[in-house]
C-alpha positions as CSV (number, residue, x, y, z in Angstrom):
1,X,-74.9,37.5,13.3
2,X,-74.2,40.7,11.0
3,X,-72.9,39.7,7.9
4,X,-69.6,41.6,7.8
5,X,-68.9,39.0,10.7
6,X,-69.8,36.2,9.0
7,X,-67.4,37.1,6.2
8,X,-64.7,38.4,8.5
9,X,-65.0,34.4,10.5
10,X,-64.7,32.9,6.5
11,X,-61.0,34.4,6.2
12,X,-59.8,35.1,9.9
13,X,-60.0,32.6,12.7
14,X,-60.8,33.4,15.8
15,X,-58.8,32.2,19.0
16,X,-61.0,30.6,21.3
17,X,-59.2,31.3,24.0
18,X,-59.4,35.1,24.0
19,X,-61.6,35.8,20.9
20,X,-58.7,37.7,18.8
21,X,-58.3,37.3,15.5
22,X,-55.7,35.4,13.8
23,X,-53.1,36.7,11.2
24,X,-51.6,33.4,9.6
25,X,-48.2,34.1,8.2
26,X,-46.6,31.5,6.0
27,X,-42.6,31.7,5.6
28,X,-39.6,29.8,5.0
29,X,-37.5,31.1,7.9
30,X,-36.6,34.2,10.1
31,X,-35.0,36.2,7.4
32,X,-38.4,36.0,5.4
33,X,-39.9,38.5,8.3
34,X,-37.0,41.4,7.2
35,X,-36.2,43.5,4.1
36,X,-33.4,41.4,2.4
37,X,-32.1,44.9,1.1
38,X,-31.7,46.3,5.0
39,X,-28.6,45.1,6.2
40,X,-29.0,46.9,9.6
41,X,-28.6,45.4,12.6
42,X,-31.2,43.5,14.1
43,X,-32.9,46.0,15.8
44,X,-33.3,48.8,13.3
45,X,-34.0,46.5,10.5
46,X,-37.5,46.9,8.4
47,X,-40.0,44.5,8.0
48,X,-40.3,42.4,4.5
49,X,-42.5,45.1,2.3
50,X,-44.4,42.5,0.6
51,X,-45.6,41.2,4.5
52,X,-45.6,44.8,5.7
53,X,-48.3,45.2,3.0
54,X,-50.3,42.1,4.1
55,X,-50.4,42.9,7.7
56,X,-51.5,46.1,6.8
57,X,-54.2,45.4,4.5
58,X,-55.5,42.4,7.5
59,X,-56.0,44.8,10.0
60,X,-58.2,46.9,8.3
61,X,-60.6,44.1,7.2
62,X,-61.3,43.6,11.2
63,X,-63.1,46.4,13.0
64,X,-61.1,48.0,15.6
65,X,-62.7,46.9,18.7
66,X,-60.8,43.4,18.1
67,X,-57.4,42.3,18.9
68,X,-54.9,40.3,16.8
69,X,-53.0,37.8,17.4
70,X,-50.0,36.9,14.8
71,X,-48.5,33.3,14.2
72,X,-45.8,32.7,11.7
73,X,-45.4,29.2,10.5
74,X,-42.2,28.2,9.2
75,X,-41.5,25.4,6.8
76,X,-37.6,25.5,6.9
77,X,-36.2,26.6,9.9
78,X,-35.3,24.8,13.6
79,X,-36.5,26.9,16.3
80,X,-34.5,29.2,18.3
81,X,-35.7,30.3,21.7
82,X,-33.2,33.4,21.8
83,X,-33.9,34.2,17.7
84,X,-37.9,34.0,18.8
85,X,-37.2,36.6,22.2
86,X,-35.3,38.9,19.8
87,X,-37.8,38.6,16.8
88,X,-40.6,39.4,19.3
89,X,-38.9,42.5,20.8
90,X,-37.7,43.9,17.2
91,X,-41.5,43.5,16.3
92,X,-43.0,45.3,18.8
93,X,-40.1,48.2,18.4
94,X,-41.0,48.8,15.3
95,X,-44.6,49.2,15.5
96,X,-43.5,51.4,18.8
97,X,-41.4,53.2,16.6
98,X,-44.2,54.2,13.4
99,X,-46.4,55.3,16.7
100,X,-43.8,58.1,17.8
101,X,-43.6,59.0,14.0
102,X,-47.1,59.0,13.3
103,X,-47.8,61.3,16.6
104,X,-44.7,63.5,15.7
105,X,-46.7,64.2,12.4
106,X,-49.9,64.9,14.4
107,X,-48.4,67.4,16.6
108,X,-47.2,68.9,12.8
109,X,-50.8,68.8,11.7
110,X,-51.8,70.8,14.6
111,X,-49.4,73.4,14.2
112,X,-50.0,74.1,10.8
113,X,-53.7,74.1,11.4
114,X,-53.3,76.8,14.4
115,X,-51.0,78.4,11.7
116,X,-53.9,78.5,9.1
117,X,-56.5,79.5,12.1
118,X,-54.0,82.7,12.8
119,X,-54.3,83.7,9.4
120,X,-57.3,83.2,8.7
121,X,-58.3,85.0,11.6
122,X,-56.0,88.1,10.7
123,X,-57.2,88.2,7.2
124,X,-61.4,88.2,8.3
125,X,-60.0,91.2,10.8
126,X,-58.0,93.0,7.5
127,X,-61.5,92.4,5.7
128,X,-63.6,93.7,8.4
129,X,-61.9,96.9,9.2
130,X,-61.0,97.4,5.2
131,X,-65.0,97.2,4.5
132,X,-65.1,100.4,6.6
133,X,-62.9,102.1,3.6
134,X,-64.1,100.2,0.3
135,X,-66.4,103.0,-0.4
136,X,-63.9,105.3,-2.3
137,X,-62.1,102.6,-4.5
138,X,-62.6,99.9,-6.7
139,X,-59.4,98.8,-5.6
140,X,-60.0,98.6,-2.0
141,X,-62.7,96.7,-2.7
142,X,-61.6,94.5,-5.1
143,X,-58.2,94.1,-2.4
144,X,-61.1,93.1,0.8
145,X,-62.6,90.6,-1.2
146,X,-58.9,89.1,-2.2
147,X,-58.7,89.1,1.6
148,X,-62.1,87.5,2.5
149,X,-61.6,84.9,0.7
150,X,-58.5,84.4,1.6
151,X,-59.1,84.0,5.3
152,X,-61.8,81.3,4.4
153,X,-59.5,79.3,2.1
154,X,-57.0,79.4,5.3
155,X,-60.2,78.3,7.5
156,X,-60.5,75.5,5.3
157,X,-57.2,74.0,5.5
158,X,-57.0,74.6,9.4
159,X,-60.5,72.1,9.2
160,X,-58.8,69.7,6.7
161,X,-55.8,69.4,8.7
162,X,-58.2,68.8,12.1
163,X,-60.9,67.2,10.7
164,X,-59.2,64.7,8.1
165,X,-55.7,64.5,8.0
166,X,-55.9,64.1,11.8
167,X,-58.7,61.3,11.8
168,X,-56.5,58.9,9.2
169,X,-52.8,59.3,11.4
170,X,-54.8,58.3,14.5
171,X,-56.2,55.5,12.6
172,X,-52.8,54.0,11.8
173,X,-52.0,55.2,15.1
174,X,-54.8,52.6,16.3
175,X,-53.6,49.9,13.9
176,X,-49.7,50.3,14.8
177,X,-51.0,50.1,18.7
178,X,-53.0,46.8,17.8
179,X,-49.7,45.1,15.8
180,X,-47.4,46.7,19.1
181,X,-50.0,44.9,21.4
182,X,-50.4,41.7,19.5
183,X,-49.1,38.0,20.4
184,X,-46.8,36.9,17.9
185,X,-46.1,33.1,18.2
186,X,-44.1,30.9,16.2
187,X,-45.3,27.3,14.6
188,X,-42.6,25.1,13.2
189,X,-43.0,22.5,10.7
């Protein structure tokens, strides 16, 4: 057993019956899972910030190849079948919702980067067939240099946008899929 495991079994159980790992919340009632400053309706309202923050610093402690599953212990509140059906459906809405959101900026990234790939590609062209002329003027050659470089700083932000920017949405893309798929029970005191 690696040791990463080891520590990852010391501060997340494991359920036995399906080997995910177990996100232990610990609140007072139902109102404790929402932003007490969104007064939306049920539906559209935000999760608590201070647990938004926890859930999202658990799922990045265990590696992606392992489900979650979430149970929320109360210490104050009688259970409610229909509050539980509704609390589960809001939950996986939201994560639903941060997935659309997340891919809408992907398909942003891409277009800049094919933005920054045309440019750069027009400005190595510009350099190319201005090289034919730099032989007469400082000018022109100081001007295809300008341009040179120019089309490999716009090559460089087409392969930031790809490469990196890309790689960390469809991270959180993975983690909002993993909360959307999780089983969220309830535990009552």
């Amino acid at each position: 057993m690696g040791r990463r495991k080891s520590l990852l079994e010391k501060i997340y159980e494991q359920n036995p019956e399906n080997g995910n790992y177990i996100l232990e919340l610990s609140l007072v009632n139902y109102a404790d899972i929402f932003n007490e400053w969104d007064h939306a309706p049920m539906r559209r309202k935000d999760i608590d910030p201070d647990l938004l923050r926890f859930l999202d610093d658990s799922i990045d402690d265990i590696p992606m190849k392992h489900q979650i599953d979430i149970i929320c212990y109360f210490s104050d509140q009688v259970r409610s079948k229909a509050r539980e059906t509704q609390i589960l459906t809001w939950f996986r809405t939201f994560y639903l919702f941060y997935i659309e959101l997340e891919k809408r900026k992907i398909r942003r990234i891409t277009q800049k980067a094919l933005i920054c790939l045309l440019i750069s590609a027009v400005f190595f062209v510009l350099s190319y067939f201005g090289g034919l002329y730099v032989h007469n003027s400082m000018l022109l050659y100081v001007l295809s240099d300008v341009v040179i470089i120019g089309g490999w700083v716009f090559l460089w932000e087409a392969i930031t946008f790809l490469a990196f920017e890309r790689s960390s949405i469809r991270h959180l893309i993975k983690n909002y899929r993993r909360f959307a798929d999780a089983t969220l029970s309830f535990r009552y005191k």
